[in-house]
N, CA, C and O of each residue as an XYZ file, in Angstrom:
564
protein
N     -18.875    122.408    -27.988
C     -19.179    121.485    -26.972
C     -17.972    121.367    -26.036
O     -16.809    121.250    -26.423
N     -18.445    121.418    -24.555
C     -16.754    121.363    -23.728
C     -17.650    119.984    -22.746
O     -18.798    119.543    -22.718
N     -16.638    119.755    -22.198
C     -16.441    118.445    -21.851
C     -15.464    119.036    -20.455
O     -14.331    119.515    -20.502
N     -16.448    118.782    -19.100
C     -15.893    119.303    -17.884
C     -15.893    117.876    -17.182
O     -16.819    117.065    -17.202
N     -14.494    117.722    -16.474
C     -14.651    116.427    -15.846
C     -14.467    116.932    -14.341
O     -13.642    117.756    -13.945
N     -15.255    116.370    -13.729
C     -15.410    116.599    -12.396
C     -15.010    116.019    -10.627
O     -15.673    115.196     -9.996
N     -13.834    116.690    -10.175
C     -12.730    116.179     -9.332
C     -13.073    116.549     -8.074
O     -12.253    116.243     -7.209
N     -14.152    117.180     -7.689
C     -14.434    118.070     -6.510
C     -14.662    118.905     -6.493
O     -15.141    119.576     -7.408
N     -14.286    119.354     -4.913
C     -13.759    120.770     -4.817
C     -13.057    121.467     -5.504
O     -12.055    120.810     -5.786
N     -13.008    122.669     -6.040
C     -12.215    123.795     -6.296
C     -11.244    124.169     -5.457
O     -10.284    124.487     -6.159
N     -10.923    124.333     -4.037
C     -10.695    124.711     -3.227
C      -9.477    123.687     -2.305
O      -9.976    122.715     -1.737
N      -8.174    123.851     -2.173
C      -7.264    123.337     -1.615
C      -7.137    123.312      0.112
O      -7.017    124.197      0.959
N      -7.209    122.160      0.147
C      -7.384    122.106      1.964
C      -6.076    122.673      2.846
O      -4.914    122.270      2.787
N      -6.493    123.468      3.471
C      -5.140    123.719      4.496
C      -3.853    122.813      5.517
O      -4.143    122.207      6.549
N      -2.758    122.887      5.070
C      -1.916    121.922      6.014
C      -1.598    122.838      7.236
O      -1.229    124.012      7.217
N      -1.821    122.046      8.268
C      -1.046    122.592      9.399
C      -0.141    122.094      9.831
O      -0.221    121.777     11.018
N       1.051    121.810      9.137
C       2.284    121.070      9.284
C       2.967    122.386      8.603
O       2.556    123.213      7.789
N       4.612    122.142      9.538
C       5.788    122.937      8.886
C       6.138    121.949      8.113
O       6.101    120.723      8.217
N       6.551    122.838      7.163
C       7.464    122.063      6.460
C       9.007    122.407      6.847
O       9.459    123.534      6.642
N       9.813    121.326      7.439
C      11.172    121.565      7.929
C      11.881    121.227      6.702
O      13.048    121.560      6.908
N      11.797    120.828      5.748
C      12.831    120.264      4.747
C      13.657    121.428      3.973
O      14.692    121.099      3.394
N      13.175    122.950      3.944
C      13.962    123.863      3.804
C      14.707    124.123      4.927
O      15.853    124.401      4.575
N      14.581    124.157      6.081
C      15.059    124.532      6.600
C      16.449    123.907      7.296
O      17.446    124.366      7.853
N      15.913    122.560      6.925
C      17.232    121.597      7.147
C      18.373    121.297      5.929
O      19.448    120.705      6.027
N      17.713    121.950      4.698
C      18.555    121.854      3.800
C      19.363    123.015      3.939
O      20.569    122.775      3.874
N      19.003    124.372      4.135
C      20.084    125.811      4.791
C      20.751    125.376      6.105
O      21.874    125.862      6.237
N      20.299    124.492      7.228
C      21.277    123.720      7.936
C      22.722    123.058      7.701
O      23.837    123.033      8.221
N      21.841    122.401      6.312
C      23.109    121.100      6.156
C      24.227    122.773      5.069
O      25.354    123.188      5.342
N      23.800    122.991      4.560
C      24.612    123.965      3.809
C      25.844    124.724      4.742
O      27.067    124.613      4.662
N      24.880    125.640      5.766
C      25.898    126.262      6.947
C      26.746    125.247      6.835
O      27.791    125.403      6.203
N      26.484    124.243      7.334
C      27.329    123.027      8.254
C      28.697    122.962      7.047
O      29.824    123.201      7.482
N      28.508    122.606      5.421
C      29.333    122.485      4.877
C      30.229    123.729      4.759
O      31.440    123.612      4.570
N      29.615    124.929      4.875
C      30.244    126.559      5.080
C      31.636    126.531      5.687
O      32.816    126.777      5.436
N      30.583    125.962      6.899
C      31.620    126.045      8.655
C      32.585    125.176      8.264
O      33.759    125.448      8.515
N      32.221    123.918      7.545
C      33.422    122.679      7.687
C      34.510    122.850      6.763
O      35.582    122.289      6.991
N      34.350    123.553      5.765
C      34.878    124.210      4.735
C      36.035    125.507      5.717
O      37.204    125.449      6.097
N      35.127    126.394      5.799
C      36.191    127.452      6.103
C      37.215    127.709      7.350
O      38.193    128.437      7.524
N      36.391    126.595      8.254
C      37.086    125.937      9.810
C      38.641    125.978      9.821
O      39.399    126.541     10.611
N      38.976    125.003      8.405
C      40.419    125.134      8.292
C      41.504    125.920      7.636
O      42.680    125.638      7.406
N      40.904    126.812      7.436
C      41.162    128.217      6.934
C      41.676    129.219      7.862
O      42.694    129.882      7.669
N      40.694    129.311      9.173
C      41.060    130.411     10.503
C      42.677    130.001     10.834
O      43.551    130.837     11.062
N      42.872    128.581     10.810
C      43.749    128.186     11.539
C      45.355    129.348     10.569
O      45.386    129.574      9.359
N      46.343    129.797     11.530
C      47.448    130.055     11.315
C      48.544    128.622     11.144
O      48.711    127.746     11.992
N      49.389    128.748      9.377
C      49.478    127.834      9.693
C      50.998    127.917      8.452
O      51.476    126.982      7.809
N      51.415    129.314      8.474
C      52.900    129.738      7.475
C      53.739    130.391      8.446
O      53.394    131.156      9.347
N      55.442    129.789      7.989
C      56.132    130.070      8.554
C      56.517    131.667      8.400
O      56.718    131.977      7.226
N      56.609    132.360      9.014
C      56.627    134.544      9.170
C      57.852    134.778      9.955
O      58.265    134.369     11.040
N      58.352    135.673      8.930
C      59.698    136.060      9.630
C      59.467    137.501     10.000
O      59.286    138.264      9.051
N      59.444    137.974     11.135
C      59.158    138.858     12.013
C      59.969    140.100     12.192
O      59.724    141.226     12.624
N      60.788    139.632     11.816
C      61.856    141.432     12.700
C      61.978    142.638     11.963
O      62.849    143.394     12.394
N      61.344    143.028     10.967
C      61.159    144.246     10.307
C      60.084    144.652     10.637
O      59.332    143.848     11.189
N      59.678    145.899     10.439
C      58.384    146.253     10.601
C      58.558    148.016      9.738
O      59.567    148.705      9.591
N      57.078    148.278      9.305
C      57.094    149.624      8.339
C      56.064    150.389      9.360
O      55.406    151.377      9.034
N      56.043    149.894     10.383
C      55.379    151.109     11.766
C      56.039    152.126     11.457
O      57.164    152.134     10.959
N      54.985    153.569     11.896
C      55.893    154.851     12.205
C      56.885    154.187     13.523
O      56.662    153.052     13.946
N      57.837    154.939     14.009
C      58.385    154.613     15.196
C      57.959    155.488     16.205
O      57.651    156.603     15.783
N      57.851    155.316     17.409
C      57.752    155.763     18.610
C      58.512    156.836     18.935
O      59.698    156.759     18.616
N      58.180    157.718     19.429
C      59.290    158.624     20.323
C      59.493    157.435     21.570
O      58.708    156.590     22.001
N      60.915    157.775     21.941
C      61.680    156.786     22.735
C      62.033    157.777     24.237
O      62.481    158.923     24.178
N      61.774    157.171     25.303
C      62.171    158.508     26.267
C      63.666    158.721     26.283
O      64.461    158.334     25.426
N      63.901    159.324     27.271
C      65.376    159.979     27.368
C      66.485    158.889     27.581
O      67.585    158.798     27.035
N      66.039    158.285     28.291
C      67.214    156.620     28.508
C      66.353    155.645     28.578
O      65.808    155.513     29.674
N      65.999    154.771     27.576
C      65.476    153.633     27.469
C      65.903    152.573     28.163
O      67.111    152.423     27.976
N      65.595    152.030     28.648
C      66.219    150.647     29.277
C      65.846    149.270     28.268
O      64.679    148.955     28.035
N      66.999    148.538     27.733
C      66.938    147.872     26.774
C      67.212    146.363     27.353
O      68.236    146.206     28.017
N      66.261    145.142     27.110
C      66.300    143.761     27.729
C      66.748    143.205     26.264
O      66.047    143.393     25.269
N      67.918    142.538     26.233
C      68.569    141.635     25.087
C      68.533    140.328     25.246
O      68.694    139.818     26.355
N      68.313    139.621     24.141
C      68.154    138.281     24.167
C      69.076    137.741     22.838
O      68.729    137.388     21.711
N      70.158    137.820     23.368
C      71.337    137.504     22.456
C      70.931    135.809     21.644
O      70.333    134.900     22.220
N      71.465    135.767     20.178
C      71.735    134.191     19.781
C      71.986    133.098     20.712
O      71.482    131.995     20.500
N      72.652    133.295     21.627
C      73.081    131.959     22.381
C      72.041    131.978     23.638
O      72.396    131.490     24.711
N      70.675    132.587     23.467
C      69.819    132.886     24.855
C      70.536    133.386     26.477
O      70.357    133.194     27.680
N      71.333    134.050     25.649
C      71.813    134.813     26.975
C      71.355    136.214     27.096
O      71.105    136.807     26.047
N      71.175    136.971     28.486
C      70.391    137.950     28.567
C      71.213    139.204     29.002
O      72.089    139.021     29.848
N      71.016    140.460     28.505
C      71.745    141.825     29.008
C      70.717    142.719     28.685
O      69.913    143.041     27.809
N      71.202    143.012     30.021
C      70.411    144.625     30.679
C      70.840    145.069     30.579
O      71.973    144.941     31.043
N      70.365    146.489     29.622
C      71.409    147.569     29.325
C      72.664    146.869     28.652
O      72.688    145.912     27.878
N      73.841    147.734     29.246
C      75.217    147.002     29.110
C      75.727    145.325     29.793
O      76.672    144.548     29.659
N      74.747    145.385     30.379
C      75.206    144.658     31.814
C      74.942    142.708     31.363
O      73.747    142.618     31.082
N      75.378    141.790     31.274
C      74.949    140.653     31.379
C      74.391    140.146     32.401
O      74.937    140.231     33.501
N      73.311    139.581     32.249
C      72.271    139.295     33.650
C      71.625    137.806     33.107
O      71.144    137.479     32.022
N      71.839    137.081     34.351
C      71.609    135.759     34.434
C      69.570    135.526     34.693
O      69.024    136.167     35.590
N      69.003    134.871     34.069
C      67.333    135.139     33.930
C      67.146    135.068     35.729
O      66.407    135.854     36.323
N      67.730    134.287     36.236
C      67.408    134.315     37.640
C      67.725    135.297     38.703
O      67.320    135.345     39.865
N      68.364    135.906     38.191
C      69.156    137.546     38.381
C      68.337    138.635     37.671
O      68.819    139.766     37.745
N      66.907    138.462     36.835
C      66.646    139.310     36.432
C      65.998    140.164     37.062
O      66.228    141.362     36.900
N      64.881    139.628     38.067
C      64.591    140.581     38.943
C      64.644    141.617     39.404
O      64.064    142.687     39.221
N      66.006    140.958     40.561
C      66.672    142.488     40.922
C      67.225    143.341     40.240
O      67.231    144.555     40.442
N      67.801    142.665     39.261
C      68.505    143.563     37.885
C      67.834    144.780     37.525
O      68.206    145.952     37.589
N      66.782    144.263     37.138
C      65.845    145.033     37.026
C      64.975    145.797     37.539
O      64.282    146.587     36.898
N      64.934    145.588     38.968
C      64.439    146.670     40.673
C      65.590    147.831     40.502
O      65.317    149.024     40.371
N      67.099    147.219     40.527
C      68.051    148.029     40.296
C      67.924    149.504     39.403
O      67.865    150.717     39.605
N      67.924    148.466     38.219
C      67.959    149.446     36.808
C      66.872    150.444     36.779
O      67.222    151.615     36.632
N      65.213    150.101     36.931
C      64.349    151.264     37.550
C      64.346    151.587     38.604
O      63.496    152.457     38.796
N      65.045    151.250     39.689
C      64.458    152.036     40.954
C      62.745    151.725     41.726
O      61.986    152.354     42.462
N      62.753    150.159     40.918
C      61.382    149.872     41.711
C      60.296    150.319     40.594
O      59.190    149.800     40.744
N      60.383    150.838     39.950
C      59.113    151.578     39.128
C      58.916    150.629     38.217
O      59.696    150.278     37.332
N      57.559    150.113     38.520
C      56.850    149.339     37.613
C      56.316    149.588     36.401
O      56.163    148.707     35.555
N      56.078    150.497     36.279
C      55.351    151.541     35.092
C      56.430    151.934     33.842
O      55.937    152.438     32.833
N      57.782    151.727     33.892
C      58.971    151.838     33.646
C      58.671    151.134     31.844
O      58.374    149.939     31.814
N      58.728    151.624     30.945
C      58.636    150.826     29.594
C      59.934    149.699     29.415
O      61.026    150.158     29.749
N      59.927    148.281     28.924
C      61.213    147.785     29.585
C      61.326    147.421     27.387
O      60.678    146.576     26.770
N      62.015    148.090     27.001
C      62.064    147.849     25.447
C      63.084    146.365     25.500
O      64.092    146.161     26.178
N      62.424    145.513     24.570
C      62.835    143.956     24.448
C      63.255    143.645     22.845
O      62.455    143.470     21.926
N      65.009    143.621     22.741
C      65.635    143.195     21.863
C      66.056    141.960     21.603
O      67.032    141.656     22.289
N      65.629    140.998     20.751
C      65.793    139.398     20.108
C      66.003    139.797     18.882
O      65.499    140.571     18.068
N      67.504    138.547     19.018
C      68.530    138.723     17.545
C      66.845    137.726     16.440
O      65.833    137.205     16.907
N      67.144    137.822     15.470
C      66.847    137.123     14.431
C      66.084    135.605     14.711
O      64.878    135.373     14.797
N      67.125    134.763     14.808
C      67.331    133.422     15.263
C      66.937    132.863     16.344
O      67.044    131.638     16.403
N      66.389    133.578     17.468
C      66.101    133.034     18.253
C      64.723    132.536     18.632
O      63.823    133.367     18.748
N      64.527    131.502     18.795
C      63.044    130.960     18.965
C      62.080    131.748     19.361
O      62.240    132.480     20.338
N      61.239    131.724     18.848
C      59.559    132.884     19.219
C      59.340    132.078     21.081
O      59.049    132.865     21.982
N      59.525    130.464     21.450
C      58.913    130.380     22.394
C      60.149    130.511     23.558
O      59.847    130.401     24.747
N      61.714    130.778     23.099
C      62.555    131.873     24.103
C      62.388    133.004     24.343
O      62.736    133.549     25.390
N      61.703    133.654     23.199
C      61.618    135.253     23.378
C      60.123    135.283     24.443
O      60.094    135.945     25.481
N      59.077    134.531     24.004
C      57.927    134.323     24.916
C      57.896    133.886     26.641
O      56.905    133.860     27.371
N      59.617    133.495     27.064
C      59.772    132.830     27.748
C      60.022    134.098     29.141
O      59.429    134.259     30.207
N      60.987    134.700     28.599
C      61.901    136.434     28.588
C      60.661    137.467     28.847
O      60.808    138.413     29.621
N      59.631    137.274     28.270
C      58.339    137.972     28.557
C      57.707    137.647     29.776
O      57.294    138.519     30.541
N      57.588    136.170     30.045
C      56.933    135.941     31.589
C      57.668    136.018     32.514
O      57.318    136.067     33.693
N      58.901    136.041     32.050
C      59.464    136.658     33.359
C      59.804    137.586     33.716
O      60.434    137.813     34.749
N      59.223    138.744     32.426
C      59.147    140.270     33.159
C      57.807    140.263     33.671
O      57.527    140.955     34.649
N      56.854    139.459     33.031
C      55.529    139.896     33.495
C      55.843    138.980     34.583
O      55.098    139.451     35.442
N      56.419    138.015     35.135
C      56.593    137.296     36.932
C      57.037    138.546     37.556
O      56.607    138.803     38.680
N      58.101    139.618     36.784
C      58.779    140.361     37.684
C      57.834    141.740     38.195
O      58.042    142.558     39.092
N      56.776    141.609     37.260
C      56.129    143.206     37.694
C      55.866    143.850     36.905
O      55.080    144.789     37.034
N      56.634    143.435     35.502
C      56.407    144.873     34.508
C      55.865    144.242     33.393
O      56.116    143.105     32.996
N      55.139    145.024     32.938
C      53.841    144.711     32.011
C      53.683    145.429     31.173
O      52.800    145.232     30.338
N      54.802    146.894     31.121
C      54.779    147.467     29.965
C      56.045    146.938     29.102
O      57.193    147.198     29.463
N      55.796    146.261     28.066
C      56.863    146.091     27.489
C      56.668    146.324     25.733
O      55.610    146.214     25.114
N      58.212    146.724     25.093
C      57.871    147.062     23.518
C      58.836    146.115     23.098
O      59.898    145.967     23.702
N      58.557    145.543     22.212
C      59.755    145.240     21.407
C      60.365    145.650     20.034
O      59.782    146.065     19.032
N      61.540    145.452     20.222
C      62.268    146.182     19.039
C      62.608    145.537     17.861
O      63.172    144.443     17.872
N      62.214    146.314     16.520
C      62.679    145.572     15.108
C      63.272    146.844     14.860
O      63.235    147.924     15.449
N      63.927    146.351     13.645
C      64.571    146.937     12.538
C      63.465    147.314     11.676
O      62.508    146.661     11.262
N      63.930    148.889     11.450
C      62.650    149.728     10.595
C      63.018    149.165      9.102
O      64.171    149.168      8.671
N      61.943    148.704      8.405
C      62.089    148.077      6.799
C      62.363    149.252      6.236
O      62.000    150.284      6.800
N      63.175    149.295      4.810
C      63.469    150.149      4.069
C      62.884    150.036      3.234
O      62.816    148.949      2.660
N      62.057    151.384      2.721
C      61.061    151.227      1.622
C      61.746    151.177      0.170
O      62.559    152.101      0.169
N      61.773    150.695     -0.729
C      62.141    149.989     -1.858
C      61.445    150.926     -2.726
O      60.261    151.042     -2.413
N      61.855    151.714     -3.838
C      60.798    152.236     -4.981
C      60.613    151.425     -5.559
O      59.843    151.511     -6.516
């Protein structure tokens, strides 16, 4: 003997509604992702800079070398040159040629936003090719 109790239909009515509640729950997730790893991109350790394990460059025949001595004083070539003097110093020393590679030497110690400073004012002066110079690291066995 079975015993059928009787509820209706068989048959489940169709919703025509989204359901957003997944989709706002993979929302809120991203969101914690982003808020999470946001402070991560940021640079934020002190790096000491002046070595480097680059191959080196071939160097042309007379380099012209911009120094940025410890005490932020500046020499061209041999020459001591006042930043407001660099200009012409430097029209001098190439002959006008802009295209001229101007290789940029900073001791150790000296502030990243002096050495950044020494840069706009070659790029005020014209020249835009510039390298700067480290000390090649010694590989250690």
């Amino acid at each position: 003997m079975a015993v059928r109790l009787d509820h209706g239909e068989d048959t489940l009515a169709e919703v025509h509604e989204i359901n957003v509640t997944p989709f706002i729950d993979v929302m809120l997730v991203l969101l914690i992702i982003f808020m999470v790893a946001a402070p991560l991109a940021t640079v934020d350790i002190l790096v000491n800079l002046p070595s480097s394990t680059a191959q080196p460059q071939p160097r042309p025949e007379k380099p012209l070398y911009l120094t940025l001595k410890p005490d932020l004083s500046l020499t061209l070539g041999e020459e001591p040159v006042v930043r407001e003097g660099l200009r012409g110093a430097l029209e001098r020393a190439t002959n006008g040629d802009k295209d001229m590679r101007i290789f940029v030497r900073a001791d150790k110690v000296v502030p990243y936003g002096e050495l950044m400073e020494v840069m706009n004012l070659l790029r005020g002066a014209g020249y835009l090719k510039i390298a700067l110079v480290g000390m090649e690291k010694v590989a250690t066995p």
